[in-house]
N, CA, C and O atoms as a GROMACS GRO file, in nm:
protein
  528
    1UNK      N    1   0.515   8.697  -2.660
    1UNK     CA    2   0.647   8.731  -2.711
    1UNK      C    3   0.631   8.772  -2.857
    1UNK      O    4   0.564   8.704  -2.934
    2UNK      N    5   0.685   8.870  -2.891
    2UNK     CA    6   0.674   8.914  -3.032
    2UNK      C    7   0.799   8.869  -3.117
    2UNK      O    8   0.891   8.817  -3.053
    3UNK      N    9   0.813   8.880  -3.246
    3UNK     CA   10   0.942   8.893  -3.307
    3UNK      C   11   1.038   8.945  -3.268
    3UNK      O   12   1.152   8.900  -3.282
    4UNK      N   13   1.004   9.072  -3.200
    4UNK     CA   14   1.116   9.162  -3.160
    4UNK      C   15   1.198   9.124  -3.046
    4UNK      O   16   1.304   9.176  -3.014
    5UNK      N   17   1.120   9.000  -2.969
    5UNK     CA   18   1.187   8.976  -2.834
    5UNK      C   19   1.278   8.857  -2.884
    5UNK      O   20   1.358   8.811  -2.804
    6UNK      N   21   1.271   8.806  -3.004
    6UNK     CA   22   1.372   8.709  -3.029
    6UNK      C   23   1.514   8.702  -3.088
    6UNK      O   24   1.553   8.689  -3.203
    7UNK      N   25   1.579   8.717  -2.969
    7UNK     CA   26   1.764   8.724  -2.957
    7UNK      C   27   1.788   8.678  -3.158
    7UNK      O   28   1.720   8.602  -3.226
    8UNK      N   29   1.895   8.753  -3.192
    8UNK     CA   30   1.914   8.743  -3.292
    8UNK      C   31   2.093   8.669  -3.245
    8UNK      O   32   2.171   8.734  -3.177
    9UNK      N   33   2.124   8.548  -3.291
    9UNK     CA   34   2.250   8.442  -3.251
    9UNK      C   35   2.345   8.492  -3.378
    9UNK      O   36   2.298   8.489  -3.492
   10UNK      N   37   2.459   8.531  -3.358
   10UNK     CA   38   2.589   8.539  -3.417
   10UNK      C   39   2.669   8.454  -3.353
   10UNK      O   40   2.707   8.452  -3.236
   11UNK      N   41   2.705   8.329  -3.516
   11UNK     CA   42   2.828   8.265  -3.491
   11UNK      C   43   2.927   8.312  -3.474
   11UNK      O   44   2.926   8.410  -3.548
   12UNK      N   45   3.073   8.309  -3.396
   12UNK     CA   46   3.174   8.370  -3.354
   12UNK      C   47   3.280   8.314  -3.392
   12UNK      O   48   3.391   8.366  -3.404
   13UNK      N   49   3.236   8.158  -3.421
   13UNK     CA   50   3.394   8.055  -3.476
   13UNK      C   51   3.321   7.988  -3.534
   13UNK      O   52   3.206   7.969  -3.493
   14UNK      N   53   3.374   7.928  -3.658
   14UNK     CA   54   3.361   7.790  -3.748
   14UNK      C   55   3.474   7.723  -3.712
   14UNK      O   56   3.524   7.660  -3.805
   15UNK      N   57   3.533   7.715  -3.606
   15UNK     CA   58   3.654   7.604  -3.585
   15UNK      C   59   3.679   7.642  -3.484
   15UNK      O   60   3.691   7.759  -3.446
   16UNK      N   61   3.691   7.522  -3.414
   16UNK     CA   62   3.748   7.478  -3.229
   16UNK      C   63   3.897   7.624  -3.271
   16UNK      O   64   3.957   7.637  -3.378
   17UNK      N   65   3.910   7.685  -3.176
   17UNK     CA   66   4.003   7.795  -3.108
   17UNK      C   67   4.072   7.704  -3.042
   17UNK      O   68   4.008   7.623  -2.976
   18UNK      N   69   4.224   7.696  -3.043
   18UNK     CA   70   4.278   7.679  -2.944
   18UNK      C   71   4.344   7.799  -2.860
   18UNK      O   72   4.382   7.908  -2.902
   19UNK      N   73   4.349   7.743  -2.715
   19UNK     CA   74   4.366   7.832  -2.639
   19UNK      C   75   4.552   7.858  -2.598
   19UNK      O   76   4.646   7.780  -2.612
   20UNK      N   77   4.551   7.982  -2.552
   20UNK     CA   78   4.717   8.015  -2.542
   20UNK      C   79   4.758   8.087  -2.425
   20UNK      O   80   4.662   8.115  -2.355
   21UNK      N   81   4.844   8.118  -2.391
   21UNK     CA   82   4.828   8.170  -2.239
   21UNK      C   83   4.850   8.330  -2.280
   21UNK      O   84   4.915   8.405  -2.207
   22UNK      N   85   4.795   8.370  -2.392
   22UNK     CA   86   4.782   8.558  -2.385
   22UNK      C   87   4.636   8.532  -2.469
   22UNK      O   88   4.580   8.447  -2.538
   23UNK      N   89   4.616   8.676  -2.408
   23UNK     CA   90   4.471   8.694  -2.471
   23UNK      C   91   4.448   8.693  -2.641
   23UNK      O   92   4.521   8.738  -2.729
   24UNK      N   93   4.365   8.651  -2.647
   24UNK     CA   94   4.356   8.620  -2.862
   24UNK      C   95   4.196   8.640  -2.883
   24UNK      O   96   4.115   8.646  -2.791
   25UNK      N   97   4.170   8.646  -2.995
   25UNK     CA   98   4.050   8.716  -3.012
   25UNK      C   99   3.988   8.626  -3.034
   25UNK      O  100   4.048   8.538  -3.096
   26UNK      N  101   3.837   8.600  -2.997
   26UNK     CA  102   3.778   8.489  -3.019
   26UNK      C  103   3.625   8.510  -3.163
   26UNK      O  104   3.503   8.518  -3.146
   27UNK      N  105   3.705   8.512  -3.285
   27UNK     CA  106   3.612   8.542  -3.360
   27UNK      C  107   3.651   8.715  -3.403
   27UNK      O  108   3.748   8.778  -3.359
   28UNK      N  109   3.550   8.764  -3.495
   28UNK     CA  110   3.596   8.888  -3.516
   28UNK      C  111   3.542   8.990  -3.421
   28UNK      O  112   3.471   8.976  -3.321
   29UNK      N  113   3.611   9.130  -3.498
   29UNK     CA  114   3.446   9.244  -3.407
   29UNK      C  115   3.305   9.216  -3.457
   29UNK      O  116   3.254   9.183  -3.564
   30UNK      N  117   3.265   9.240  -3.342
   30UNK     CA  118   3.074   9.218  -3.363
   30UNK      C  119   3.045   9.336  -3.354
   30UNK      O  120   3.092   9.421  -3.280
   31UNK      N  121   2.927   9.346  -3.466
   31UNK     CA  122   2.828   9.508  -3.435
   31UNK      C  123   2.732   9.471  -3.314
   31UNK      O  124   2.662   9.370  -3.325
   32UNK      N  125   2.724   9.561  -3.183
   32UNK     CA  126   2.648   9.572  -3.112
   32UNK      C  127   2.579   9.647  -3.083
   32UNK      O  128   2.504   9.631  -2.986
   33UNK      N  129   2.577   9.793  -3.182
   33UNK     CA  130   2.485   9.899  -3.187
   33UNK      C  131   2.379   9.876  -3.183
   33UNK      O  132   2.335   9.977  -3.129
   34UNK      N  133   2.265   9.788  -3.208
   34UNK     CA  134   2.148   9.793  -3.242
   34UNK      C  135   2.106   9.735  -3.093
   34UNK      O  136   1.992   9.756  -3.052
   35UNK      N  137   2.204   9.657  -3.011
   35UNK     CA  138   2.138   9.558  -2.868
   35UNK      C  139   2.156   9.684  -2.756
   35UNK      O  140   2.228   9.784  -2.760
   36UNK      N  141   2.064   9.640  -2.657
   36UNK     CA  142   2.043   9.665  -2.505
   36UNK      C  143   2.153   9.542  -2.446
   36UNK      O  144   2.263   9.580  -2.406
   37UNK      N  145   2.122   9.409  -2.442
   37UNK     CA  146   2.185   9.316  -2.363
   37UNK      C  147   2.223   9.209  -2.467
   37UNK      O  148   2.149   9.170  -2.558
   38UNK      N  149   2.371   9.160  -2.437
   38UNK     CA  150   2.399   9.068  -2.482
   38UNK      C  151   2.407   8.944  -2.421
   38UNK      O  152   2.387   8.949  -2.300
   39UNK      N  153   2.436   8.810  -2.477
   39UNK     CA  154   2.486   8.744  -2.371
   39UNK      C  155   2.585   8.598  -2.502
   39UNK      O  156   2.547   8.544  -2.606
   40UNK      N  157   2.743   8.584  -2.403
   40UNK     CA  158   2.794   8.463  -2.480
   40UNK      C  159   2.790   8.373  -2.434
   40UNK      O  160   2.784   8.344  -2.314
   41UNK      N  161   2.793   8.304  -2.536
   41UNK     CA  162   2.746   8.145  -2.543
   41UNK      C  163   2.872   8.051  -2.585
   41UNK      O  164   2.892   8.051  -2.706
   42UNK      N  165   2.938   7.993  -2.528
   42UNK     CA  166   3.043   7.934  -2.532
   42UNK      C  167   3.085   7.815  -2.495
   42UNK      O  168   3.048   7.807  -2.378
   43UNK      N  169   3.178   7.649  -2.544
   43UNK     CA  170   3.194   7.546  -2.528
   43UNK      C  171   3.323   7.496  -2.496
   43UNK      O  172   3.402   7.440  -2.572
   44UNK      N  173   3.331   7.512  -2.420
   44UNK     CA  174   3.471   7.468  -2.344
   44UNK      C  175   3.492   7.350  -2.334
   44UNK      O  176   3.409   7.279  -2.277
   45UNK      N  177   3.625   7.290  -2.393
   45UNK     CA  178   3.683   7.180  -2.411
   45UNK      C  179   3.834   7.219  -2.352
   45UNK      O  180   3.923   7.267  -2.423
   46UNK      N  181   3.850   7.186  -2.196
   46UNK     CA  182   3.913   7.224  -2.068
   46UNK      C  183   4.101   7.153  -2.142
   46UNK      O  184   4.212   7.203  -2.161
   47UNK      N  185   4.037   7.020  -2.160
   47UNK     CA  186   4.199   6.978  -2.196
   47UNK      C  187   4.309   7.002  -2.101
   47UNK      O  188   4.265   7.013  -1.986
   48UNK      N  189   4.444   7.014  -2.111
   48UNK     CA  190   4.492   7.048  -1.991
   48UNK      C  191   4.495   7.218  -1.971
   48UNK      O  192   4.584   7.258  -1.896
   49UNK      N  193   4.418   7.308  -2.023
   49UNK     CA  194   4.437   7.404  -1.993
   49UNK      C  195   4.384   7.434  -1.858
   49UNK      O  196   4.283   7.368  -1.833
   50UNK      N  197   4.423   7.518  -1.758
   50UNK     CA  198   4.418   7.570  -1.645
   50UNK      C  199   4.356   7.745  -1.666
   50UNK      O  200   4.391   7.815  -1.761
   51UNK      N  201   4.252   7.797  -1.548
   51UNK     CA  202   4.226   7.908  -1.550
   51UNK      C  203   4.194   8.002  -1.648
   51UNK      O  204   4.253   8.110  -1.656
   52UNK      N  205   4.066   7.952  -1.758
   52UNK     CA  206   4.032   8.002  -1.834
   52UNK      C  207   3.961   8.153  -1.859
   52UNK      O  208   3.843   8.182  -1.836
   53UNK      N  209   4.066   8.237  -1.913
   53UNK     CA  210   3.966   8.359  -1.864
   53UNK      C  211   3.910   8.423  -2.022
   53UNK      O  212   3.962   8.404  -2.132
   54UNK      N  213   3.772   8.515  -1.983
   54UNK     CA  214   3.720   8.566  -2.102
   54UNK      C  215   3.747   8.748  -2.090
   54UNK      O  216   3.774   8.819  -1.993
   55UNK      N  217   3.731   8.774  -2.206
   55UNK     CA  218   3.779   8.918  -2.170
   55UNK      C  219   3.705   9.046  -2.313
   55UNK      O  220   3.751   9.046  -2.427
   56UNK      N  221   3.594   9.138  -2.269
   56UNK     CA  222   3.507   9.213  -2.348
   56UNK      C  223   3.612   9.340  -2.378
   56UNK      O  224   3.692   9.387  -2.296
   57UNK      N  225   3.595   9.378  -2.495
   57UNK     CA  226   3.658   9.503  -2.516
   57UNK      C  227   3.573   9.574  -2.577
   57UNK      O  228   3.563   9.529  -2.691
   58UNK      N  229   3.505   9.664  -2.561
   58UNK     CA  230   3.449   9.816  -2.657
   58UNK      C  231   3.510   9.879  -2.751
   58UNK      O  232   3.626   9.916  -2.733
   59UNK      N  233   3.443   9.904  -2.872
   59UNK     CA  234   3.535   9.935  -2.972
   59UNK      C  235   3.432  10.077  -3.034
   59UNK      O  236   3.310  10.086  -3.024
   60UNK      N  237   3.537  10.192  -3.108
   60UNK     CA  238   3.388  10.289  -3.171
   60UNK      C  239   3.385  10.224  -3.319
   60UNK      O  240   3.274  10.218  -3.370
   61UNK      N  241   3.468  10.188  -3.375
   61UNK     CA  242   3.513  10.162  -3.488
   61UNK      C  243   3.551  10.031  -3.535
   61UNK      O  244   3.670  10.005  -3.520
   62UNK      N  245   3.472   9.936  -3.593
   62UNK     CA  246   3.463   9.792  -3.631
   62UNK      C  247   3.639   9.774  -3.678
   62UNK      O  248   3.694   9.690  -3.606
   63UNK      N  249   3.723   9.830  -3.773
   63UNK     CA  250   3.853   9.811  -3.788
   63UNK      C  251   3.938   9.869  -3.694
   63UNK      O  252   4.052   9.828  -3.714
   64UNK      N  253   3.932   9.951  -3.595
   64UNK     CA  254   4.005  10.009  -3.492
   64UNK      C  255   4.094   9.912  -3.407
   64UNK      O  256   4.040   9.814  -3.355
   65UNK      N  257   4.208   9.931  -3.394
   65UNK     CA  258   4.296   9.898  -3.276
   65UNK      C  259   4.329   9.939  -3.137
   65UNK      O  260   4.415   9.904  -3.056
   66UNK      N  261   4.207  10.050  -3.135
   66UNK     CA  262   4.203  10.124  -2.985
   66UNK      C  263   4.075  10.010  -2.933
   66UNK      O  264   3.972   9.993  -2.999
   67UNK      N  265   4.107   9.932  -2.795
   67UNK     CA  266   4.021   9.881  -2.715
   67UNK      C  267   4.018   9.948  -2.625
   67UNK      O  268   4.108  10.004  -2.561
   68UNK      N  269   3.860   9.947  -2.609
   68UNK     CA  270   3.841   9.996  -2.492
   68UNK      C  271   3.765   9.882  -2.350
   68UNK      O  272   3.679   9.794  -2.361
   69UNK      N  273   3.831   9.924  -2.241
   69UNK     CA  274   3.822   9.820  -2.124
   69UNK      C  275   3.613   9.771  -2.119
   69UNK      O  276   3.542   9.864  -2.082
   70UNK      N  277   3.572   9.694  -2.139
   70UNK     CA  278   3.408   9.686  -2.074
   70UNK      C  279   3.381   9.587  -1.988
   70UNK      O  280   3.414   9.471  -2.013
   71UNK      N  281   3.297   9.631  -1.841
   71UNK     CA  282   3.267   9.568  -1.764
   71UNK      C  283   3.179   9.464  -1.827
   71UNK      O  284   3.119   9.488  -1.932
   72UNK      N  285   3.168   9.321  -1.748
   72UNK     CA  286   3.087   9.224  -1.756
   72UNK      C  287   3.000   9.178  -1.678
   72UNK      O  288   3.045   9.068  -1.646
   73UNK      N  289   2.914   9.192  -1.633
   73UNK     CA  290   2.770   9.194  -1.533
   73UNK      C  291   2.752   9.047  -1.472
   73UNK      O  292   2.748   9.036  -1.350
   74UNK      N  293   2.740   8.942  -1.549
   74UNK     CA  294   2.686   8.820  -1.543
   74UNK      C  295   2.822   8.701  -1.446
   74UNK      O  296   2.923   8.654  -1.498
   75UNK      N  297   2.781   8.684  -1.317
   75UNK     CA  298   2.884   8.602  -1.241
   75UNK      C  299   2.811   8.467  -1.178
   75UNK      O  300   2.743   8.498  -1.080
   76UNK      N  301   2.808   8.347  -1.204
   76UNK     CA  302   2.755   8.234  -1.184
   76UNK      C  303   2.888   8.129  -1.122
   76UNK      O  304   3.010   8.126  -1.135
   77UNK      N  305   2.802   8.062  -1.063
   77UNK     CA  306   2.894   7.963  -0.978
   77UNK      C  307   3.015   7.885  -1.072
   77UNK      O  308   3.090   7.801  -1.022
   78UNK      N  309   3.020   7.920  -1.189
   78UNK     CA  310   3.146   7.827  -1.251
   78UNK      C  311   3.211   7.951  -1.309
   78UNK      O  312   3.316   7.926  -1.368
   79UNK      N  313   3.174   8.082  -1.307
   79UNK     CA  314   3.268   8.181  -1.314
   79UNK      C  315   3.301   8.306  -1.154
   79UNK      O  316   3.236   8.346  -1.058
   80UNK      N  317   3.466   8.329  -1.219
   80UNK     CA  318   3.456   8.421  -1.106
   80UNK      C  319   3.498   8.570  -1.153
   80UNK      O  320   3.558   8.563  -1.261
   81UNK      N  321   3.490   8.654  -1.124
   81UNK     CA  322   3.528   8.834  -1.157
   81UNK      C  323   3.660   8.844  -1.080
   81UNK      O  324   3.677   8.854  -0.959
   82UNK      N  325   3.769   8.837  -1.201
   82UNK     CA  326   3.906   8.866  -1.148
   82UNK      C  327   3.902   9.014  -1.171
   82UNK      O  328   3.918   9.082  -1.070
   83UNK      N  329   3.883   9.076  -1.286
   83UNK     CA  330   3.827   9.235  -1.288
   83UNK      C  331   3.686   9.290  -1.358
   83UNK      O  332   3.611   9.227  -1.433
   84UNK      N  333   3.679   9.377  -1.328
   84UNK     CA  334   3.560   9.396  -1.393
   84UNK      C  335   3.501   9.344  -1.529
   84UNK      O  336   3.390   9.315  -1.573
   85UNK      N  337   3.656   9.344  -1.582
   85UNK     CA  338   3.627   9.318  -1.735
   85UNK      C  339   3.687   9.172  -1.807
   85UNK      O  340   3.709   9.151  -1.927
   86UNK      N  341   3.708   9.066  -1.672
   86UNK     CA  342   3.745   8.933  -1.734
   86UNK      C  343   3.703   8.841  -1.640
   86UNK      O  344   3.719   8.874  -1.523
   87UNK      N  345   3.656   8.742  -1.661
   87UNK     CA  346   3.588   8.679  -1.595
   87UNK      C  347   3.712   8.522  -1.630
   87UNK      O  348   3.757   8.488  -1.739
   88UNK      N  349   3.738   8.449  -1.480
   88UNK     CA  350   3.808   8.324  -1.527
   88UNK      C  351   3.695   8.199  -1.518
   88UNK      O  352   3.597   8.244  -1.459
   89UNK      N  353   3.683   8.119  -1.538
   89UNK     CA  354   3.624   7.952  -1.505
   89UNK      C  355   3.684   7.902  -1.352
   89UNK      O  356   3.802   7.894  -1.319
   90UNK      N  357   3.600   7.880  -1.297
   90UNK     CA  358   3.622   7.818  -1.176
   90UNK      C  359   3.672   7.745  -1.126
   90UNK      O  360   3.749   7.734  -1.030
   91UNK      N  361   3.590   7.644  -1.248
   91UNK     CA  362   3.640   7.502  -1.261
   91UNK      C  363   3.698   7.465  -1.381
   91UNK      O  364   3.656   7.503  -1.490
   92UNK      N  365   3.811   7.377  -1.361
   92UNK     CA  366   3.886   7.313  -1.491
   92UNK      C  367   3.843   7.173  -1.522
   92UNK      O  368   3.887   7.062  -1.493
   93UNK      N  369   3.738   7.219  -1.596
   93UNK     CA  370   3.620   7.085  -1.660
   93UNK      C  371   3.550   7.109  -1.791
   93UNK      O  372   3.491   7.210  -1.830
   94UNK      N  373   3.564   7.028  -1.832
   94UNK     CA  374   3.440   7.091  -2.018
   94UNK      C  375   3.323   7.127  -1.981
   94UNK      O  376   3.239   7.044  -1.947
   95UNK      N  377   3.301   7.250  -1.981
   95UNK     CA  378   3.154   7.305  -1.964
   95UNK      C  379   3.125   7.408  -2.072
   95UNK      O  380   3.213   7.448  -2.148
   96UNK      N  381   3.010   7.448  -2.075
   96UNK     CA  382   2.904   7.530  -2.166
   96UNK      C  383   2.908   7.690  -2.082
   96UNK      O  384   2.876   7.706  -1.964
   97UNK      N  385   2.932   7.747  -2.131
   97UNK     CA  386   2.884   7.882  -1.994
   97UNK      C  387   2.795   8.031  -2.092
   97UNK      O  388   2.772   8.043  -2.212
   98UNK      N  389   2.781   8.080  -2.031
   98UNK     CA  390   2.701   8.204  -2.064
   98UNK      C  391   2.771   8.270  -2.001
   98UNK      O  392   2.835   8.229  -1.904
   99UNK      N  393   2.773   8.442  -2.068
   99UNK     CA  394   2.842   8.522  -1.995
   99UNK      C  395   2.752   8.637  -2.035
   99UNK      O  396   2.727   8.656  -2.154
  100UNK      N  397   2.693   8.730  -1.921
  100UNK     CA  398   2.616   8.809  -1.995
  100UNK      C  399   2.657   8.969  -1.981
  100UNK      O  400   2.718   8.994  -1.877
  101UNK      N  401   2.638   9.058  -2.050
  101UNK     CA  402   2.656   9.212  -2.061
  101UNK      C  403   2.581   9.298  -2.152
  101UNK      O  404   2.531   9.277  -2.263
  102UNK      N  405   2.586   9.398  -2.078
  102UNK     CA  406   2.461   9.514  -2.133
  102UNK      C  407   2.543   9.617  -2.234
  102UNK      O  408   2.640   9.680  -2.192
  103UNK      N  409   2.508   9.626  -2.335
  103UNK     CA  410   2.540   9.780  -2.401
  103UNK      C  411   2.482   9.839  -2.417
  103UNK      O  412   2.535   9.929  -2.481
  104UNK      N  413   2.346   9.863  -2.394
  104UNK     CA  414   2.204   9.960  -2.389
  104UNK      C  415   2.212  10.084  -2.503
  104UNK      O  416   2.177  10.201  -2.492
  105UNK      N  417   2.288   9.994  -2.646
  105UNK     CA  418   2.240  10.041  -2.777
  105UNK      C  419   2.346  10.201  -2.760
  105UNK      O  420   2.315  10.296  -2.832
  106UNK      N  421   2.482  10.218  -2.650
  106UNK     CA  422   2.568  10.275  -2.670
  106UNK      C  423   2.704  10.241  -2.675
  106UNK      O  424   2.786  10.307  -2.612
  107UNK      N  425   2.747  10.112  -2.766
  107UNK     CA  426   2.865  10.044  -2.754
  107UNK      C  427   2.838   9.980  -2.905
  107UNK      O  428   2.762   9.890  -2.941
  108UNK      N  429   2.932  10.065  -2.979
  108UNK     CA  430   2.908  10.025  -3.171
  108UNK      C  431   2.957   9.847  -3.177
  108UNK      O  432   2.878   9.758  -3.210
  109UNK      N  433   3.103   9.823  -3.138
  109UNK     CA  434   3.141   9.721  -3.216
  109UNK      C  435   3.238   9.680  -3.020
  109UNK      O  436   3.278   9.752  -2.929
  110UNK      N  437   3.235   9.491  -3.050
  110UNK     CA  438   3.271   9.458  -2.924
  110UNK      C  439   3.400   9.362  -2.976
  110UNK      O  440   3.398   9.320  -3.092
  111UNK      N  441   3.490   9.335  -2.904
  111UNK     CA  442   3.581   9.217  -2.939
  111UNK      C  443   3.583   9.163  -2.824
  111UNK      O  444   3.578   9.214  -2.713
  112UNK      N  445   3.593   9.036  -2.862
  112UNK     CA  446   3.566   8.903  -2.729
  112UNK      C  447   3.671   8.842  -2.706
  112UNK      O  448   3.673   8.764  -2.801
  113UNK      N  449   3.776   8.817  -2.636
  113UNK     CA  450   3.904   8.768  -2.600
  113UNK      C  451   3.916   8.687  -2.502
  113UNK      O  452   3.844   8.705  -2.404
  114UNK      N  453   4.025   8.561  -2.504
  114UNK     CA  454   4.005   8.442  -2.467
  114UNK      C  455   4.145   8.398  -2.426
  114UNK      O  456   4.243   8.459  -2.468
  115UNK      N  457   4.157   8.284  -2.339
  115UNK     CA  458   4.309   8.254  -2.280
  115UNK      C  459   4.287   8.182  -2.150
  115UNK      O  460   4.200   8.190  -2.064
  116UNK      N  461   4.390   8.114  -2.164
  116UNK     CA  462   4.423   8.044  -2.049
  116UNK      C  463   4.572   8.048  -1.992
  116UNK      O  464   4.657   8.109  -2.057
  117UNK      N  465   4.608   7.983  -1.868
  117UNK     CA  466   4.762   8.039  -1.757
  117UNK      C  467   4.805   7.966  -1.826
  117UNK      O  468   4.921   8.003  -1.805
  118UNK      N  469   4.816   7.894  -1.889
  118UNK     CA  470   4.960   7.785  -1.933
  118UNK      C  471   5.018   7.733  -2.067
  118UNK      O  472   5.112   7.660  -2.098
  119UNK      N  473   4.897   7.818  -2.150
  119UNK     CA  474   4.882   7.745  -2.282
  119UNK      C  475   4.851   7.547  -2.318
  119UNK      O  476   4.887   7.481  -2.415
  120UNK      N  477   4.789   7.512  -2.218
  120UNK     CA  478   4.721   7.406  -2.225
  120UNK      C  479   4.667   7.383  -2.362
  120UNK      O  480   4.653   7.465  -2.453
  121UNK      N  481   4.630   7.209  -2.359
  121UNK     CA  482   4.566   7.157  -2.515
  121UNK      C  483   4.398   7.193  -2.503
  121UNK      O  484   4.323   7.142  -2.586
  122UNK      N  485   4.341   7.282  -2.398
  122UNK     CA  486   4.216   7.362  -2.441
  122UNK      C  487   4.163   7.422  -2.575
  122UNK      O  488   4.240   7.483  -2.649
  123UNK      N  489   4.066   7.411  -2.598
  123UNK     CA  490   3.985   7.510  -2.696
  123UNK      C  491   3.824   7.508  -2.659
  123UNK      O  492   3.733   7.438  -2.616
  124UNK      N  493   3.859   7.644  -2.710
  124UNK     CA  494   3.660   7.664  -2.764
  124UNK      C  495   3.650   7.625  -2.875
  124UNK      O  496   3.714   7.638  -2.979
  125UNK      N  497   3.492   7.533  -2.820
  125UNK     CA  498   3.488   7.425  -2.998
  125UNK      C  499   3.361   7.524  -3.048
  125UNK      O  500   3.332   7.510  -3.167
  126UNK      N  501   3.271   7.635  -2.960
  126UNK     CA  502   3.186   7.653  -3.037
  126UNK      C  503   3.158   7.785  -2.937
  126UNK      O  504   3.170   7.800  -2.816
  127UNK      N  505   3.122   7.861  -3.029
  127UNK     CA  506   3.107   8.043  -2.931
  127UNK      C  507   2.959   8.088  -3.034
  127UNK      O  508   2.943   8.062  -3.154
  128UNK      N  509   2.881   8.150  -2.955
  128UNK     CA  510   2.787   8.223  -3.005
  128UNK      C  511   2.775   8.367  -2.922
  128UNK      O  512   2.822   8.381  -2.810
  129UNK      N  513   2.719   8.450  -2.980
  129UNK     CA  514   2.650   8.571  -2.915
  129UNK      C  515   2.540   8.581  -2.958
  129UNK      O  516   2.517   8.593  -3.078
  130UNK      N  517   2.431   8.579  -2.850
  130UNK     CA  518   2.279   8.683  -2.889
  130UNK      C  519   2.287   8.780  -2.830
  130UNK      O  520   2.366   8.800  -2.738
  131UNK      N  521   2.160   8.900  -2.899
  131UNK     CA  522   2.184   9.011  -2.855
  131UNK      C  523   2.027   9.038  -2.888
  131UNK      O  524   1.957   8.981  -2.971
  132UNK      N  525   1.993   9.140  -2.799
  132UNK     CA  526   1.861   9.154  -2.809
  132UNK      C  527   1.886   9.306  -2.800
  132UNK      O  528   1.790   9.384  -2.805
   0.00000   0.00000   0.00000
């Protein structure tokens, strides 16, 4: 393994997120120009929130308000693909999850969006992204 194969980790929050029942941004835009594959890293503290979903947006422009929709690749037994581009939690339990997606070094800046059905006492206490 060289230097180059080692994921470079962006913090996403310095403080537990609470969760709301519309989508909210989890952290700022990230530059993803330089990655092939990403993947998030995230800590779920379930609380009474219900049906936690995550949600990728493509951006050309780090200050822009135009999102654009991006698919998410990575589906594991505690997530499920409601659309291409949001993935909910399966289960309503405190878990850790990974979520992974490719931008193959043509997707400048990403925003990561977060929510749950009811506005439950949920939060994310801790979000990362690597990107290789």
């Amino acid at each position: 393994m060289s230097i180059q194969d080692i994921p470079v980790v962006n913090t996403l929050i310095s403080a537990s997120q609470n969760l709301t029942n519309a989508f909210a941004n989890l952290g700022s835009t990230i530059n993803v120009g330089d990655a092939k594959e990403c993947v998030l890293w995230a800590k779920v503290d379930i609380g009474t929130s219900t049906n936690v979903q995550f949600k990728i947006w493509g951006k050309i422009e780090e200050d822009s308000t135009d999102l654009y929709e991006f698919p998410i690749k990575t589906i594991t037994a505690s997530l499920i693909k409601i659309e291409d581009e949001v993935v909910e939690l399966n289960v309503n339990v405190d878990q850790n999850i990974m979520i992974s997606f490719t931008t193959n070094y043509t997707v400048p800046y990403i925003q990561i969006q977060v929510k749950d059905s009811a506005s439950g006492t949920g939060a994310i206490t801790e979000a990362y992204l690597t990107k290789m």
